[in-house]
Each structure stands twice: as structure tokens, then as C-alpha cells.
N, C-alpha and C positions, 0 to 999 in steps of 0.2 A: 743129438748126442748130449749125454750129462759133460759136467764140468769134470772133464778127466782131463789127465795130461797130455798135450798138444805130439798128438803122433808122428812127428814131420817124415819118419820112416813110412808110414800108408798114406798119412793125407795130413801135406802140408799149411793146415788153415787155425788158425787162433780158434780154439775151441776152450773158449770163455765166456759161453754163453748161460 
């Protein structure tokens, strides 16, 4: 997944990759 904003509503994981 791109660096979008951390969806904690569908999937709660630090998506800051």
C-alpha cells in the first residue's frame, strides 16, 4: 500500500511505509 493515511476504520496498521 502507498503512503496514504492510516485507515484505523478498515485496517488498523501504521501505513508509513
Amino acid at each position: 500500500m502507498a503512503a496514504r493515511h492510516v485507515d484505523d476504520e478498515k485496517f488498523p496498521i501504521p501505513v508509513s511505509v
